[in-house]
C-alpha positions in Angstrom: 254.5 -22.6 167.3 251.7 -21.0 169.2 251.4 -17.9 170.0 249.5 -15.4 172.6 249.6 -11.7 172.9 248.2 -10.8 176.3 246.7 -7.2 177.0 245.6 -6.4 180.4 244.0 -3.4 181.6 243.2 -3.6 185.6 241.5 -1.0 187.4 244.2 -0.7 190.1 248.1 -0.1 189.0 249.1 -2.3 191.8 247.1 -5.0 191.2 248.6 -4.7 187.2 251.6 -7.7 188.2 249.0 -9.5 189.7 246.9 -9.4 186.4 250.0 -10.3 184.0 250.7 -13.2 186.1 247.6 -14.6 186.0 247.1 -13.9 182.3 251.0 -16.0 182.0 249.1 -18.8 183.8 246.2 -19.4 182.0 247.8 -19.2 178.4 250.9 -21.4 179.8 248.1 -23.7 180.5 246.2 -23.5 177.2 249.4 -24.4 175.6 250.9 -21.5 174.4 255.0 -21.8 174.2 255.5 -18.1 173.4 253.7 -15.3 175.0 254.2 -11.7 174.7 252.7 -9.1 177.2 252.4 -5.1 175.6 250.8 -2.3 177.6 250.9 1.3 177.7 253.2 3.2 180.1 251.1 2.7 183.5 252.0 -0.9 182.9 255.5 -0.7 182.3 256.3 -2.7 185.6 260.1 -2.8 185.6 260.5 -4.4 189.0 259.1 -7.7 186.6 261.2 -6.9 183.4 263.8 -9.6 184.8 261.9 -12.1 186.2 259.7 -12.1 182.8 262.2 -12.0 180.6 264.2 -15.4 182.8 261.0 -16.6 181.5 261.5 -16.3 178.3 258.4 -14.2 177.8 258.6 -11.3 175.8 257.5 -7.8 176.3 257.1 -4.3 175.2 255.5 -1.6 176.8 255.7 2.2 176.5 257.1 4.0 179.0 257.4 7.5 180.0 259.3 10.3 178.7 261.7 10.9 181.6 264.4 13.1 181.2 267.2 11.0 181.5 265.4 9.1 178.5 265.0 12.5 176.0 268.2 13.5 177.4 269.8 10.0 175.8 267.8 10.3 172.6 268.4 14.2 172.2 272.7 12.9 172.3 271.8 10.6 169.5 273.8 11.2 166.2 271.6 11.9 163.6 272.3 9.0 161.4 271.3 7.1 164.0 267.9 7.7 163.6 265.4 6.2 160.5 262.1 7.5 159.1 259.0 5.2 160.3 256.3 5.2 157.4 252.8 4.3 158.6 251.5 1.8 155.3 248.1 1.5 155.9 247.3 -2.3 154.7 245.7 -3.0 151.5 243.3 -5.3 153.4 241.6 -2.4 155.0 241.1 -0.5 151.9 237.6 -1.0 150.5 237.2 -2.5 146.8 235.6 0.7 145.5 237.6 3.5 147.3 235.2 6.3 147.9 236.0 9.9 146.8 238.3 12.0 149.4 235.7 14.0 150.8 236.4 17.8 152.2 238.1 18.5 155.4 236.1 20.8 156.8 237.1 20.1 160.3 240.8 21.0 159.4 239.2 24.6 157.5 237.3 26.1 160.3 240.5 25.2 162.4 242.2 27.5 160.2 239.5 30.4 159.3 239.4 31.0 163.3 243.2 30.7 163.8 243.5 28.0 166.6 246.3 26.7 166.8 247.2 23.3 165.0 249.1 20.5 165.1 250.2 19.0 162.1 252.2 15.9 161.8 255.0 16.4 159.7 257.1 13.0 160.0 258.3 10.6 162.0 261.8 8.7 162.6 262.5 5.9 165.0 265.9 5.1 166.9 267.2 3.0 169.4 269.4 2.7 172.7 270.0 0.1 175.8 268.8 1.2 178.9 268.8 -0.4 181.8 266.0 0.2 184.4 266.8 1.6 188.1 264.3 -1.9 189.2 266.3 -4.1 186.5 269.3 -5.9 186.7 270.1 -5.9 183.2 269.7 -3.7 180.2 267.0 -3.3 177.3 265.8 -2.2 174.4 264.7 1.2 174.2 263.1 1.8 170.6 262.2 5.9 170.6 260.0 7.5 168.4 260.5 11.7 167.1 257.7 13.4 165.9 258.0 16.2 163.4 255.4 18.3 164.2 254.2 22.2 162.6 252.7 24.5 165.3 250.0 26.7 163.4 248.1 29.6 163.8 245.7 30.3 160.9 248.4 30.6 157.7 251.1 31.4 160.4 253.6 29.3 161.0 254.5 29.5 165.2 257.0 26.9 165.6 258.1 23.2 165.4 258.0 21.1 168.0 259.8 17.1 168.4 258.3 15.1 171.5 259.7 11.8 172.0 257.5 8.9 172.5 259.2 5.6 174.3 259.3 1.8 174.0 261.4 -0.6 175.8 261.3 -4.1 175.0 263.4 -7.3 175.7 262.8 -8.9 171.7 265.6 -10.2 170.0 266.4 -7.4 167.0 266.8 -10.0 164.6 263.2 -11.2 165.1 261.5 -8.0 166.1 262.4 -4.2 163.8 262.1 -1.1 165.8 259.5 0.0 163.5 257.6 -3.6 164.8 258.0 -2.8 168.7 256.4 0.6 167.9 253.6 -0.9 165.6 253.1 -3.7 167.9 252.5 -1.4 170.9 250.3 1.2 169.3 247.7 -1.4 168.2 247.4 -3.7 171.9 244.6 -5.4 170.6 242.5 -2.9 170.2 241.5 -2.6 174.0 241.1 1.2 174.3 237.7 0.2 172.0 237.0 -2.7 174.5 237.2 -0.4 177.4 235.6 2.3 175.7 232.5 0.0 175.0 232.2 -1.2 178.7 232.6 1.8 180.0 229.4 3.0 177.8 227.3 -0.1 179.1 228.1 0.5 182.9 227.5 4.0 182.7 224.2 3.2 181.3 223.2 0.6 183.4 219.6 0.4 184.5 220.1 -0.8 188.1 220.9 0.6 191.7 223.4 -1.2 193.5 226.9 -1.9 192.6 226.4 -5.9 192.8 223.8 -6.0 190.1 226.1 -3.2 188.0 228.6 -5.8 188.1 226.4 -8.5 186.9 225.9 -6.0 184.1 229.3 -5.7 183.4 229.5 -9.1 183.3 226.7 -9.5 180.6 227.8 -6.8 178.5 231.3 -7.9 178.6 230.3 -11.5 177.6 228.3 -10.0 174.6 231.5 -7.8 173.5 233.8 -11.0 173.1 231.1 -13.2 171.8 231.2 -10.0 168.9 235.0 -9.9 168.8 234.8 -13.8 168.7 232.7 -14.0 165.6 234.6 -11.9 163.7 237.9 -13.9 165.1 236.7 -17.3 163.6 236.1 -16.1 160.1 238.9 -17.8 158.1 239.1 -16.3 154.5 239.1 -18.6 151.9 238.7 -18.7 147.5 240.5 -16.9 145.1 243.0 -13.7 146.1 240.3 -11.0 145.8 237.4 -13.2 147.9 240.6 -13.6 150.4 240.9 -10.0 150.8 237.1 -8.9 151.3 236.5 -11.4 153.8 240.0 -10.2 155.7 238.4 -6.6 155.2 235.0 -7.9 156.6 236.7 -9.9 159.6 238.8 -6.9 160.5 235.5 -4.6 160.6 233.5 -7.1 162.2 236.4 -6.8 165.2 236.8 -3.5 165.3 232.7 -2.6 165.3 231.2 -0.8 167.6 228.9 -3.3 169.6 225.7 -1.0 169.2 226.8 -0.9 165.2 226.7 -5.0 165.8 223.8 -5.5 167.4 221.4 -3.0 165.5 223.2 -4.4 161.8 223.9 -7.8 162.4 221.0 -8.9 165.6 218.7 -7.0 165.1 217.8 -8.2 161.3 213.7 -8.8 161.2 213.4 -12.3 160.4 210.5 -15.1 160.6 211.2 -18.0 163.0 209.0 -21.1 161.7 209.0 -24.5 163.4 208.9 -27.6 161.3 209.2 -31.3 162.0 212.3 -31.2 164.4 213.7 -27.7 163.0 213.8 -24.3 162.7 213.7 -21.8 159.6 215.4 -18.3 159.9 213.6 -16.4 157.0 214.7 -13.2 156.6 212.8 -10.4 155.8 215.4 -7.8 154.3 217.9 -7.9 152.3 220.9 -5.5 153.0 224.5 -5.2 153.3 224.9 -6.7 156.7 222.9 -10.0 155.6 226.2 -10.9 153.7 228.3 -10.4 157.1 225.8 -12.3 159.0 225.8 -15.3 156.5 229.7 -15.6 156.5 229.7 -15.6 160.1 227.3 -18.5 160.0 229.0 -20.0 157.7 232.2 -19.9 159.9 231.4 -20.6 163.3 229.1 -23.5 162.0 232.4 -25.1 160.1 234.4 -25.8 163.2 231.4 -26.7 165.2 230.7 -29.6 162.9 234.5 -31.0 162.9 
């Protein structure tokens, strides 16, 4: 079955529907037979909840801490309520783990005595809630973190906010622990946005139709990154499987100045022969091996 997981981030709240609508569209039109929209809590649009879920499209956004919500959670029983462990995946580790290196950040925080947050667990839980804009009830999935107030070696307080999730997923097919994991991550668009915001306020030019023809560029050169690290399908034995998911995932996640100065910008000699070309590189260095399984993917499916 295909699948899409649609993240959209409009510049207007209003015109967020709008956006998710249009998003349905074009993947319903691609082919896609499941789709599944996740935002953050300015996109919780409950006035849609019913319509998208008659739709059989599935959803989960955060959603703000009202009271009536950490008034709900607060009346929870305690064995309601599960510890959420965070595994960080194997995939991501490198093959030669570095030595933990000092946290010197976390020691001046202390030598001056500001105050500190540390995180000192987490548990999830869950509820039905149904929506003042909804005709129907959902999934709430609600997350309580354990946190230690500090002051230099003095302990101040602890504190427990409540973090929200409300979703229409069938529990047998979707955890609580998923929803939450599945709406943290969003596709990573806080970098995308993060990245474009960086090339438009940098942008050489004077008038807001050639800044949007900037956007435009720079936003075509962003996915053309994130869409060469997509098409890398890892292949051989189980430890050539797992470097190349590690070298996909970083590729993804890389900054696009990081990309363009490691991967682009190799020095290289161009030489013509009868009816070709010759890339000669000139250096050899950690990046040529990224840049070579790119080629070697994107060229695969372009030959089939």
């Amino acid at each position: 079955m295909r699948r899409a997981a649609t993240d959209v981030h409009p510049r207007c709240h209003e015109h967020a529907a709008i956006y998710f609508d249009l998003a349905i569209e074009r993947c319903r039109q691609a082919g896609f037979r499941k789709i599944v929209l996740r935002g953050d809590t300015d996109f919780a649009l409950t006035e849609n909840f019913d319509r998208w879920d008659d739709d059989s499209i599935e959803f989960f956004f955060g959603i703000d801490a009202m009271p009536n919500l950490v008034k709900l959670a607060e009346e929870l029983e305690e064995s309601a309520w599960k510890p959420l462990k965070r595994r960080r995946s194997d995939l991501l580790q490198p093959s030669k783990p570095r030595r933990k290196r000092p946290n010197h950040k976390e020691r001046i925080v202390v030598e001056n005595e500001y105050q500190n947050k540390l995180l000192v667990g987490e548990s999830i839980a869950e509820f039905e809630y149904r929506p003042g804009k909804c005709n129907r009830s959902y999934r709430v999935v609600v997350l309580r973190k354990q946190v230690s107030v500090t002051r230099g070696q003095q302990k101040l307080f602890d504190d427990t906010p409540y973090f929200f999730y409300i979703s229409n997923a069938n529990p047998r097919r979707k955890s609580s622990a998923a929803i939450v994991f599945g709406a943290n991550q969003r596709c990573d668009q806080e970098n995308n946005i993060s990245q474009l915001k960086e090339c438009a306020l940098a942008a050489p030019l004077n008038d807001l139709v050639s800044n949007w023809a900037y956007m435009v560029i720079a936003s075509l050169a962003w996915n053309l990154k994130v869409w060469s690290g997509l098409m890398i399908k890892p292949t051989g034995n189980a430890e050539q499987t797992k470097e190349q998911e590690s070298i996909k995932r970083q590729i993804v996640r890389m900054d696009f100045k990081a990309f363009r100065d490691r991967l682009m910008m190799a020095p290289a000699q161009i030489i013509r022969r009868d009816g070709s070309l010759v890339y000669r590189l000139l250096s050899c260095r950690p990046s040529v091996d990224l840049l070579m399984l790119i080629d070697a993917n994107v060229r695969r499916p372009l030959r089939t």
